[in-house]
C-alpha positions as a Python dict, from the first residue, in 0.01 Angstrom:
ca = {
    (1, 'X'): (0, 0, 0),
    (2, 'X'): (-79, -57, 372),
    (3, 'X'): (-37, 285, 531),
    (4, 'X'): (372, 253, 475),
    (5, 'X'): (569, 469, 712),
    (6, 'X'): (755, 702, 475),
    (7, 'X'): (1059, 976, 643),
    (8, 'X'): (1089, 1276, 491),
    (9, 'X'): (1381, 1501, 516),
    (10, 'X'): (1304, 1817, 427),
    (11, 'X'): (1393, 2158, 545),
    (12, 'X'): (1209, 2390, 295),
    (13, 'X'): (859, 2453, 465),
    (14, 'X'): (672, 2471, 122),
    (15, 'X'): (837, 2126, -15),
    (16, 'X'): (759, 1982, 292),
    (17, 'X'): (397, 2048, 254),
    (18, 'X'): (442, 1899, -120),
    (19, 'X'): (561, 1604, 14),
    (20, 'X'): (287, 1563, 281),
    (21, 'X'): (-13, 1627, 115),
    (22, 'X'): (88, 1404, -204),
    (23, 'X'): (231, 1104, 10),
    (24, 'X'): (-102, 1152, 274),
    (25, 'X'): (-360, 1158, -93),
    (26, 'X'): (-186, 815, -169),
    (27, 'X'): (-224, 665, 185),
    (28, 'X'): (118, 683, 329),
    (29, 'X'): (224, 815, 695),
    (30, 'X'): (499, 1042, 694),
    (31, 'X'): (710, 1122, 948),
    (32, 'X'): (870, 1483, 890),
    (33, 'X'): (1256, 1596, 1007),
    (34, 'X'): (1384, 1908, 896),
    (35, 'X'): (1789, 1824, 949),
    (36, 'X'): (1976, 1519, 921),
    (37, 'X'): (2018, 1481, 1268),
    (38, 'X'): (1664, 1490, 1331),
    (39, 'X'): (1609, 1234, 1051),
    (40, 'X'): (1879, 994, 1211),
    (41, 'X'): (1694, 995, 1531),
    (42, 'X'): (1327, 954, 1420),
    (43, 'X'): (1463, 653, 1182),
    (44, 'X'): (1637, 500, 1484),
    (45, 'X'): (1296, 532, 1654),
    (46, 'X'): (1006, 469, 1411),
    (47, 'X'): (1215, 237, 1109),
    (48, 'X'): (1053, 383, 860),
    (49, 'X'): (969, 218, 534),
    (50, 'X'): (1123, 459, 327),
    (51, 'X'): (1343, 802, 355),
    (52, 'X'): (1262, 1083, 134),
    (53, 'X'): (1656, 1245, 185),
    (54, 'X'): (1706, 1624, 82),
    (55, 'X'): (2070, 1674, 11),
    (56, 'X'): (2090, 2017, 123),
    (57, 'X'): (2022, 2055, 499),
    (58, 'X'): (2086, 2298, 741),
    (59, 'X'): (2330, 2060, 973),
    (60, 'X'): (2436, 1729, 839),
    (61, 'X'): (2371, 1683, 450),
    (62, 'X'): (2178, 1404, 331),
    (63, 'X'): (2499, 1233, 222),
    (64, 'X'): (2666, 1248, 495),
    (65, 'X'): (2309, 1125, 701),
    (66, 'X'): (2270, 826, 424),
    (67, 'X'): (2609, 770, 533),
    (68, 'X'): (2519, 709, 914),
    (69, 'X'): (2225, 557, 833),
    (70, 'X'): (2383, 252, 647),
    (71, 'X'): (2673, 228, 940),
    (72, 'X'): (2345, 163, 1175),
    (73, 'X'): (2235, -217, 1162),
    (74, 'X'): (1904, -97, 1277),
    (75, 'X'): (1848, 146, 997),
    (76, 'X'): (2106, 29, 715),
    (77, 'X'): (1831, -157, 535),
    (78, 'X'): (1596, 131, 447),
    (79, 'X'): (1535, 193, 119),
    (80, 'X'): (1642, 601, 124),
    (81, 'X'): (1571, 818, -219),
    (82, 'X'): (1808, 1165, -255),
    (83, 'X'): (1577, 1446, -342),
    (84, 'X'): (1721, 1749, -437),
    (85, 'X'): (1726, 2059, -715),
    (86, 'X'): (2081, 1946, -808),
    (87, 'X'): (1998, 1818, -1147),
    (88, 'X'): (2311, 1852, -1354),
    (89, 'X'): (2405, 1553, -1577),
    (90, 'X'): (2564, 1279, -1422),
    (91, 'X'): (2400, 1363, -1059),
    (92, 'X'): (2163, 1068, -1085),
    (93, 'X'): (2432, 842, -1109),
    (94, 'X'): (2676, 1007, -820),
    (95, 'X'): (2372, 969, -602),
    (96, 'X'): (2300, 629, -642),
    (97, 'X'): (2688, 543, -645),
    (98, 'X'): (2712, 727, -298),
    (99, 'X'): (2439, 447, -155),
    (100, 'X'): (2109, 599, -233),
    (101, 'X'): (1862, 355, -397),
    (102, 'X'): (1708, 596, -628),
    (103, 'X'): (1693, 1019, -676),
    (104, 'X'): (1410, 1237, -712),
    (105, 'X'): (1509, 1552, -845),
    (106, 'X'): (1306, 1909, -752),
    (107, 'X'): (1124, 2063, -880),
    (108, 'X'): (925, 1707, -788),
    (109, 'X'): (732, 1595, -1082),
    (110, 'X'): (426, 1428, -879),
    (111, 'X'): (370, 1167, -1089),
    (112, 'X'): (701, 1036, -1065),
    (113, 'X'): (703, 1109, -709),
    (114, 'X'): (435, 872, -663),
    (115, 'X'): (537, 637, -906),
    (116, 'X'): (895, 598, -743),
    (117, 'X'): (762, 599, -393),
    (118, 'X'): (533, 296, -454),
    (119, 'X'): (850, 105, -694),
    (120, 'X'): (1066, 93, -304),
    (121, 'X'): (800, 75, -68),
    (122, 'X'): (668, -222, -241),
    (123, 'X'): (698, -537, -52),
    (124, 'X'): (851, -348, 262),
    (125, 'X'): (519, -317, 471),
    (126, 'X'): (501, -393, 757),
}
């Protein structure tokens, strides 16, 4: 782990600060958005190493931003994870089927935070 740029997308104020303080104790940088559009324009900018995507967001959902971020050559590359509370059987699978690489599901178990973080980040420093 070199310092690996990781986005997350997060709206909720307290997960946010989760996310943060976990991925900054492990030496990662985050980058924070709090809607999809946001998160479309700060991967565009800083090509992040990894996206952290909540599915529910207050303008575009994280679906619909995975979406735009594969149609972008200069983001369709990034590894992005689907974080979210939806955690009904099956949901892991629709996830990854809709383009994700992997899913993280809330409440966030830190260990497997951590743990799945370091699995797609691996050999994508830069």
């Amino acid at each position: 782990m070199a310092g690996e740029r990781v986005l997350v997308v997060e709206d909720n104020e307290m997960s946010m600060k989760l996310f943060r303080d976990v991925l900054g104790a492990t030496g990662y940088r985050t980058l924070e958005a709090t809607t999809g559009g946001e998160a479309l324009a700060l991967a565009v900018e800083h090509a992040p190493d990894l996206v952290l995507m909540d599915i529910q967001l207050p303008d575009i959902d994280g679906v619909e931003a995975l979406s735009r971020l594969r149609a972008d050559e200069r983001t369709a590359s990034i590894p992005v994870l689907a974080v979210t509370a939806l955690a009904m059987e099956g949901d892991h699978e629709r996830f990854v089927a809709a383009g994700f690489d992997d899913y993280i599901s809330k409440p966030v178990d830190i260990v497997e935070l951590v743990g799945t973080v370091r699995q797609h980040c691996d050999g994508r420093g830069r």
